[in-house]
ROKOL-906991 format. One record per residue (C-alpha): residue number from 1; x, y negated, z. Coordinates in pm, 1 decimal. Layout:
BEGIN
<r><num>NUM</num><xx>X</xx><yy>Y</yy><zz>Z</zz></r>
...
END
This chain:
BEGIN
<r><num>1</num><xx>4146.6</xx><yy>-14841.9</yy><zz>-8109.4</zz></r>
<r><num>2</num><xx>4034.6</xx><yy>-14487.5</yy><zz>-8047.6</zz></r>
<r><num>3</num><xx>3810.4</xx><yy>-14376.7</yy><zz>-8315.0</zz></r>
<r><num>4</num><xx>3517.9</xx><yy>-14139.9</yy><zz>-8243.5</zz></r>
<r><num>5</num><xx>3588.2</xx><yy>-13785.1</yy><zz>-8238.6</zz></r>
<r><num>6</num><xx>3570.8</xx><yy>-13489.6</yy><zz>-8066.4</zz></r>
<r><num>7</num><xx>3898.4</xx><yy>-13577.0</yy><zz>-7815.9</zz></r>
<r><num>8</num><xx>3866.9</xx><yy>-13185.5</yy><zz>-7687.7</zz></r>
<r><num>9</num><xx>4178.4</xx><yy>-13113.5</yy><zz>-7853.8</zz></r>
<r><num>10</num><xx>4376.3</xx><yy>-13405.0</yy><zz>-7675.0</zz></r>
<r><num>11</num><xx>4476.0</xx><yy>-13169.8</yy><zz>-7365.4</zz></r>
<r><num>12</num><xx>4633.4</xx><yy>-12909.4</yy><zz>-7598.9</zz></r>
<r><num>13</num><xx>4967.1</xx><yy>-12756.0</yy><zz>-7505.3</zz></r>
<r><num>14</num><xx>5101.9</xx><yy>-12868.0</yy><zz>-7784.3</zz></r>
<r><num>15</num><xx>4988.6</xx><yy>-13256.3</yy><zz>-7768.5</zz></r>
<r><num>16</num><xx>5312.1</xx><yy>-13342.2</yy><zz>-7533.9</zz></r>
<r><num>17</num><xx>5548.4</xx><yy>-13205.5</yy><zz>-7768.7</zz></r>
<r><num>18</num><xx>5344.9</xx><yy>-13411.2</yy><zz>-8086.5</zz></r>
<r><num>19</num><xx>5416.5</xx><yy>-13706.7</yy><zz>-7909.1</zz></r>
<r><num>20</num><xx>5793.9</xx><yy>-13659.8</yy><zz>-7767.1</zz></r>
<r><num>21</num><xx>5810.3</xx><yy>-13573.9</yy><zz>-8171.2</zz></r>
<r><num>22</num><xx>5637.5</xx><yy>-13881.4</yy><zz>-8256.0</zz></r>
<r><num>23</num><xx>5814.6</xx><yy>-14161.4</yy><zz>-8031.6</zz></r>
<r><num>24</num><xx>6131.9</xx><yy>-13982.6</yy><zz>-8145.7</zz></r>
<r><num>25</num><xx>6065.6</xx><yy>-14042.7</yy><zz>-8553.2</zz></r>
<r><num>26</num><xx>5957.8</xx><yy>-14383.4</yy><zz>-8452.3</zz></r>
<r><num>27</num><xx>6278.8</xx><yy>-14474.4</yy><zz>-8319.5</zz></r>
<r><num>28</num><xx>6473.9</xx><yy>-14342.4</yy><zz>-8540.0</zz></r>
<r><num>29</num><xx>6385.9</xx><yy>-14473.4</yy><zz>-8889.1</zz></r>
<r><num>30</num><xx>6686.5</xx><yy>-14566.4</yy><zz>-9023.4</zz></r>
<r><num>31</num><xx>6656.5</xx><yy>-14926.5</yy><zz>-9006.8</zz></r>
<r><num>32</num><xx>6652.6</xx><yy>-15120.0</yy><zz>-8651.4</zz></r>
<r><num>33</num><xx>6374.8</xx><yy>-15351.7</yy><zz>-8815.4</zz></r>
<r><num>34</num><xx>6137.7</xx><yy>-15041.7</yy><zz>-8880.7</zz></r>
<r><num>35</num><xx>6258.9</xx><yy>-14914.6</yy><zz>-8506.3</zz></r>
<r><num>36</num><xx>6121.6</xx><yy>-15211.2</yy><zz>-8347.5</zz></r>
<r><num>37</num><xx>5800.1</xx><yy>-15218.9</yy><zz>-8573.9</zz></r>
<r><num>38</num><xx>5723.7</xx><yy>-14869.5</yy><zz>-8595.2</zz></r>
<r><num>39</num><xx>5833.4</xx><yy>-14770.1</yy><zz>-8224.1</zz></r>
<r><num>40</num><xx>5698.8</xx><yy>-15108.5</yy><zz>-8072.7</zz></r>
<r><num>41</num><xx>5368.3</xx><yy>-15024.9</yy><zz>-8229.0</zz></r>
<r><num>42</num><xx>5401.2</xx><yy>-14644.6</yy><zz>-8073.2</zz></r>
<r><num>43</num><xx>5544.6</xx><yy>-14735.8</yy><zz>-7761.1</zz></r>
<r><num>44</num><xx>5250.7</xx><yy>-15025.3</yy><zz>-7716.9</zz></r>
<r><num>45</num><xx>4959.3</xx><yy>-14826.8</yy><zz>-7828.5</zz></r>
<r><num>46</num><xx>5060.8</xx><yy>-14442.7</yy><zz>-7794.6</zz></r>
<r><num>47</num><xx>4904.1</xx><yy>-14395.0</yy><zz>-7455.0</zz></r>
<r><num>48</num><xx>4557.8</xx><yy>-14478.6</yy><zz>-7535.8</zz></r>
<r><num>49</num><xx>4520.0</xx><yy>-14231.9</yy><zz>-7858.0</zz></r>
<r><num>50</num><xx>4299.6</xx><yy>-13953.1</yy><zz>-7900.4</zz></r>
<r><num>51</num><xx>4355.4</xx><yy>-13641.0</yy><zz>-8177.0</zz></r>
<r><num>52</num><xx>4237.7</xx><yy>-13889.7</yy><zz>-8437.8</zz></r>
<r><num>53</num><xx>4503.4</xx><yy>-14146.1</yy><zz>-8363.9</zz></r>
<r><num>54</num><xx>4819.6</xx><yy>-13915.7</yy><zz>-8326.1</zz></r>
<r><num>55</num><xx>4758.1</xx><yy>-13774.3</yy><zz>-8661.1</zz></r>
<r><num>56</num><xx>4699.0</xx><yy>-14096.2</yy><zz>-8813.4</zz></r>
<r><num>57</num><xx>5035.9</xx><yy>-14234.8</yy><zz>-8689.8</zz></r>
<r><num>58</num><xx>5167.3</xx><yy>-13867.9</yy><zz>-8764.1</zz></r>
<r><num>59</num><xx>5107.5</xx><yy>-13978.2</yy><zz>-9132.9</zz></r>
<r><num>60</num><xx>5224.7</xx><yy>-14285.6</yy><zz>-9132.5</zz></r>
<r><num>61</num><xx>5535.9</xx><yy>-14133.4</yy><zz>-9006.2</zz></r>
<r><num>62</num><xx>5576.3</xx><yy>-13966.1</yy><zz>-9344.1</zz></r>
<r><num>63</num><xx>5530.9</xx><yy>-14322.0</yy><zz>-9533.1</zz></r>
<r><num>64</num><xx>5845.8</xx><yy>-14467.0</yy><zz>-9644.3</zz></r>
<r><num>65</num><xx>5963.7</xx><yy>-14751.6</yy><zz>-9395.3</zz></r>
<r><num>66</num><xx>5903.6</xx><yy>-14996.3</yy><zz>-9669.6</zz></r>
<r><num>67</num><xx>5536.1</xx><yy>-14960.5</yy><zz>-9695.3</zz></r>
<r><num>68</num><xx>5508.2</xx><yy>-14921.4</yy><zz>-9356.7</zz></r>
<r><num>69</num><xx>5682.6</xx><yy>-15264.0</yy><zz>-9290.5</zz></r>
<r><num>70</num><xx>5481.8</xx><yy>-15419.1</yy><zz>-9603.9</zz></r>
<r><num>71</num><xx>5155.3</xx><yy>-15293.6</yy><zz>-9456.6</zz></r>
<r><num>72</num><xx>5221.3</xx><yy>-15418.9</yy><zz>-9132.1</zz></r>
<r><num>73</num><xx>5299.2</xx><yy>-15752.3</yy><zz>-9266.2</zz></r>
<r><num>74</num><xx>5034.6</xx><yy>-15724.5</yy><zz>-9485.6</zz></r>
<r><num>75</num><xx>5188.4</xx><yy>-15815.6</yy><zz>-9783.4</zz></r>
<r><num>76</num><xx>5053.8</xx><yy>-15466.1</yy><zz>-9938.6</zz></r>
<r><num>77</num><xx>4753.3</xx><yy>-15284.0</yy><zz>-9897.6</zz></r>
<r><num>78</num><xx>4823.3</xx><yy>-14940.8</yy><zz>-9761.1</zz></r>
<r><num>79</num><xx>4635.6</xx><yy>-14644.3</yy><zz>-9908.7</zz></r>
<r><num>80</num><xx>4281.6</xx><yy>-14586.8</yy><zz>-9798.2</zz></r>
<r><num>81</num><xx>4383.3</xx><yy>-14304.3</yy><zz>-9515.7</zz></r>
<r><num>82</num><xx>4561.1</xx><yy>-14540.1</yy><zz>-9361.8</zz></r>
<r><num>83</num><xx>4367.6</xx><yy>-14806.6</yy><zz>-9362.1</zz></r>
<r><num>84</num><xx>4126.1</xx><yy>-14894.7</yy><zz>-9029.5</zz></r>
<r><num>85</num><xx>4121.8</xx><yy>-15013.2</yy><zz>-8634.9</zz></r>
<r><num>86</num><xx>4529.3</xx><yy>-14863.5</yy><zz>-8599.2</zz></r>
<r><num>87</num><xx>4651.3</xx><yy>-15055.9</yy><zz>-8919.3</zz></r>
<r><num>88</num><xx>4473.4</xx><yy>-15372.7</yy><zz>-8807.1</zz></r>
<r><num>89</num><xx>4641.6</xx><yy>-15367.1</yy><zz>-8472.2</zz></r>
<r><num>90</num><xx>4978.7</xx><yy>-15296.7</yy><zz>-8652.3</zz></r>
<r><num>91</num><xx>4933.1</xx><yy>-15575.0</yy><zz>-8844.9</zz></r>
<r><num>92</num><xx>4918.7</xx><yy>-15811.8</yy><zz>-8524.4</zz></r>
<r><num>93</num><xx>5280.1</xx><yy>-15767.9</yy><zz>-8492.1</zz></r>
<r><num>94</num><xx>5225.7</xx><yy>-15823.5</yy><zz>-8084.1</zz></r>
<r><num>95</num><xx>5441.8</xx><yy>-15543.1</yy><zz>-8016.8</zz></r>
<r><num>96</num><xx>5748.9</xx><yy>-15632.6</yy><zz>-8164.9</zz></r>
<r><num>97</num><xx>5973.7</xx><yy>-15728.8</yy><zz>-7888.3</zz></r>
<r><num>98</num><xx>6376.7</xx><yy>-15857.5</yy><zz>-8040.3</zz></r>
<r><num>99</num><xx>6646.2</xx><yy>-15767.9</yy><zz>-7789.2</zz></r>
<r><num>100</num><xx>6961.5</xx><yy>-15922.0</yy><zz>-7830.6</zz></r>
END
C-alpha cells in the first residue's frame, strides 16, 4: 500500500503527533458507523504508511463521513486525489470489526 516516495520525512518529530492526531479524528467522526470504517481502516493499515499515506488519509479526514462511507462502499467515485492503492484497500471493508 505504500506508494513510492521519498519516506525521509517519516522519522520527523512531528510524525508521532500526525498520527495520535489522526487515529483520534478517526474515532471520533460523529457516527459509530464512520468510527468503525474510518478507524478500522486506520487502526488496520496505519502502521505500514509512509509520508505519502498519512497525508492521504490526512485528507480524507477532511471529507465528509458520507463520501467517505460511499467511497468505501463504492457506491461513489471519490475525487481523483483520493483515488489509488489506499482507497482500494478501503473499499475491501476487511477491517471493519462490529462489537456488540
Amino acid at each position: 500500500m505504500a506508494a513510492e516516495t521519498d519516506v525521509t520525512t517519516d522519522a520527523s518529530p512531528d510524525r508521532p503527533a500526525r498520527i495520535n492526531r489522526a487515529r483520534f479524528r478517526a474515532w471520533h467522526r460523529g457516527t459509530r458507523e464512520a468510527d468503525f470504517m474510518i478507524g478500522g481502516f486506520f487502526d488496520r493499515h496505519h502502521d505500514g504508511w509512509n509520508e505519502a499515506d498519512l497525508a492521504w488519509f490526512e485528507a480524507l479526514l477532511d471529507e465528509d463521513d458520507v463520501d467517505v462511507m460511499a467511497w468505501a462502499l463504492n457506491v461513489q467515485t471519490p475525487p481523483d486525489r483520493l483515488e489509488g492503492a489506499q482507497m482500494e484497500a478501503m473499499r475491501r471493508l476487511d477491517y471493519v470489526h462490529i462489537h456488540r
